[in-house]
C-alpha positions as CSV (number, residue, x, y, z in Angstrom):
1,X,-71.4,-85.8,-73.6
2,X,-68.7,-85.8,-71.1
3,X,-69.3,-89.9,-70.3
4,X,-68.7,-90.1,-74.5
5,X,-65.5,-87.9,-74.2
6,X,-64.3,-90.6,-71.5
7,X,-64.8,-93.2,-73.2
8,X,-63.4,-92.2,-76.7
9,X,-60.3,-91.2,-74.8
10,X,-60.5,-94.6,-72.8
11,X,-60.4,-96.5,-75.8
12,X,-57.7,-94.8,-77.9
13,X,-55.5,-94.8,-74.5
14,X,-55.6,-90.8,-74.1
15,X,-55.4,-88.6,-71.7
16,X,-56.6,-85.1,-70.7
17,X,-55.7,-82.4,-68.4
18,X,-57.3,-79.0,-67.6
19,X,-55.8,-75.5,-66.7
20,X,-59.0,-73.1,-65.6
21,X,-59.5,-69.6,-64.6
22,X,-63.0,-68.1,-64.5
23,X,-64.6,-71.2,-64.4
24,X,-63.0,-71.9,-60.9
25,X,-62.4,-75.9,-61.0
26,X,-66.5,-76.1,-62.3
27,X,-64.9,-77.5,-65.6
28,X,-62.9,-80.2,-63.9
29,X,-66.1,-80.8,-62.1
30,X,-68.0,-81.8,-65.5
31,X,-65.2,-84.6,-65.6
32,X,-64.3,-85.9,-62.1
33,X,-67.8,-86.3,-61.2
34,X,-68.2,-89.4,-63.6
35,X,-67.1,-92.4,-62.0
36,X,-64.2,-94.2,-64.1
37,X,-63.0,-90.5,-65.2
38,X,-59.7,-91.7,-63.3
39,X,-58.5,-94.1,-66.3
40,X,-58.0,-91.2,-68.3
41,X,-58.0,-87.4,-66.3
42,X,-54.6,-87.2,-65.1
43,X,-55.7,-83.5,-63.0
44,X,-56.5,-79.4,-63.5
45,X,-54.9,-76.4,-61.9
46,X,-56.8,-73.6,-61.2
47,X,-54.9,-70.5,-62.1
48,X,-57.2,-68.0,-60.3
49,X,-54.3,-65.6,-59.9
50,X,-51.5,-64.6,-62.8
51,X,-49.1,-65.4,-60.1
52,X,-50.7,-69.2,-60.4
53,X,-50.6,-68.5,-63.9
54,X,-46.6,-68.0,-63.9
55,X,-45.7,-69.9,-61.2
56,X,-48.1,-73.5,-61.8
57,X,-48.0,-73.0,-65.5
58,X,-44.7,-71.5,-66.3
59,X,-46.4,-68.4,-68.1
60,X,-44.2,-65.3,-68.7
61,X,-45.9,-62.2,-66.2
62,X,-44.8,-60.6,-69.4
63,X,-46.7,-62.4,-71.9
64,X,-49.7,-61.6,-69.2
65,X,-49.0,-58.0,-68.9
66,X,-49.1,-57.3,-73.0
67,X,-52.2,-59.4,-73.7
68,X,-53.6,-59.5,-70.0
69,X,-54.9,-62.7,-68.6
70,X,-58.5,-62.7,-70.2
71,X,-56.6,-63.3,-74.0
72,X,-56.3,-66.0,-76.2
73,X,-52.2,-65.9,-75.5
74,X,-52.9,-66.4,-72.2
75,X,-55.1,-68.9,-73.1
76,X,-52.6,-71.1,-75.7
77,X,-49.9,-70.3,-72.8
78,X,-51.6,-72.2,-70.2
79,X,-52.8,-74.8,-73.0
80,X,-48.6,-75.3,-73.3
81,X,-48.0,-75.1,-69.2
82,X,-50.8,-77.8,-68.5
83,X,-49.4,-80.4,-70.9
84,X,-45.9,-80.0,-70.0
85,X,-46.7,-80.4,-66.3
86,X,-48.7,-83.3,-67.0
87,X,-47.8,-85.0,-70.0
88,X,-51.1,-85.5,-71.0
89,X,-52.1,-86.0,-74.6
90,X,-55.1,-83.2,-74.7
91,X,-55.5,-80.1,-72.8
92,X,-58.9,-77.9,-72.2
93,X,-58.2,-74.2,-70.8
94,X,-60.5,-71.5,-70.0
95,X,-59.8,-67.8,-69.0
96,X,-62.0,-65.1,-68.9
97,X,-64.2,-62.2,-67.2
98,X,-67.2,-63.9,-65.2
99,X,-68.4,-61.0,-63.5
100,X,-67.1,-57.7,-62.3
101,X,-66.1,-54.8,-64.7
102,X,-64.9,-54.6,-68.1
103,X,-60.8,-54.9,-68.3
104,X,-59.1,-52.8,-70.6
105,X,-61.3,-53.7,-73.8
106,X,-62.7,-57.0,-72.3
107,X,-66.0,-57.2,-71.6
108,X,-68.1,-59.0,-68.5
109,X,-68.9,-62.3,-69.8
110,X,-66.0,-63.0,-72.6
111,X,-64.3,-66.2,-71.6
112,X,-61.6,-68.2,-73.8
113,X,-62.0,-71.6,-74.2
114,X,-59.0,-73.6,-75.7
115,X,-58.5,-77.3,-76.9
116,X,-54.6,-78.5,-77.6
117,X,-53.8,-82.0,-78.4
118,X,-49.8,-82.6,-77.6
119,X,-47.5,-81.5,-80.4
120,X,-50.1,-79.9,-82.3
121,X,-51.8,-76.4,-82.9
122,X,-54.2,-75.0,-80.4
123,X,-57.7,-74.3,-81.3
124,X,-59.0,-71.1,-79.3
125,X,-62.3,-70.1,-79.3
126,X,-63.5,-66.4,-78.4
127,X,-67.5,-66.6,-76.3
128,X,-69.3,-64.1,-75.3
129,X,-71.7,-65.4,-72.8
130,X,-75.0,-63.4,-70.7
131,X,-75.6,-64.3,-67.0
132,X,-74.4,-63.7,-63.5
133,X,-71.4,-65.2,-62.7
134,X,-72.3,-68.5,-61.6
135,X,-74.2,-68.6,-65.0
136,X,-71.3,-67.4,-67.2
137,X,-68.7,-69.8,-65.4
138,X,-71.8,-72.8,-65.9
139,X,-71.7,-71.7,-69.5
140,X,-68.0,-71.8,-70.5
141,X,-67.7,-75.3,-68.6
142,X,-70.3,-76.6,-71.2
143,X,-69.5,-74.9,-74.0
144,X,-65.8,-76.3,-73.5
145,X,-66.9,-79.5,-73.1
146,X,-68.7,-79.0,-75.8
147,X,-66.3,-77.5,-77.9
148,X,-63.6,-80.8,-77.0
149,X,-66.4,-83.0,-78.4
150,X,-66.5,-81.5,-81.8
151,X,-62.8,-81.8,-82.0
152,X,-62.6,-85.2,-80.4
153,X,-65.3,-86.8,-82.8
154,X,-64.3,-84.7,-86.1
């Protein structure tokens, strides 16, 4: 699925960037490790940290602090940071909680996944996946790749 996304973006002269949290730089991974990807992947920052978050992405600590990082706010908000540092015309973001304990009323395993196109309304999805870690963060990386397709192709 991810060659297809390449190539539709390839051929209508698009780009995409991605800003990730739980899924670590594994989402960018899905991307960069298809030869060619370069013609239209302009780059990802991975937030880990809200200070990343503010500071890479230009999100408010406060907008963070009411909604905290695992939210789909957070989620639009870095949708917003990634294009305007990259100019790109699509954005993918993913924040969540991949393991651990539940956060405030967030449990293990709920990850955001959002799709922006430039200049247009964000599309945010709320997932609640099972697994260990490595299994949620392998999960949200698909299902937002996933998730891009179906608004790519519709």
């Amino acid at each position: 699925m991810t060659k297809l996304i390449i190539e539709i973006l390839r051929k209508s002269k698009q780009t995409l960037s991605i800003a990730e949290s739980c899924t670590g730089g594994l989402l960018s991974y899905q991307f960069t490790k298809i030869n060619g990807v370069s013609d239209i992947f302009i780059g990802s920052v991975v937030s880990y940290q809200n200070i990343a978050k503010s500071k890479m992405l230009n999100i408010e600590s406060s907008l963070i602090d009411v909604y905290s990082p695992y939210s789909r706010e957070v989620v639009d908000a870095m949708l917003n940071g990634i294009i305007e540092l990259t100019d790109s015309t699509f954005a993918i973001a993913t924040s969540g909680l991949a393991s651990g304990s539940s956060f405030k009323n967030i449990k293990v395993g709920t990850v955001f996944i959002g799709i922006k196109k430039k200049n247009m309304q964000s599309v945010i999805i709320k997932n609640e996946f099972e697994g260990k870690r490595e299994e949620v963060q392998l999960a949200a990386s698909i299902a937002a790749v996933e998730l891009f397709y179906r608004i790519l192709t519709k």
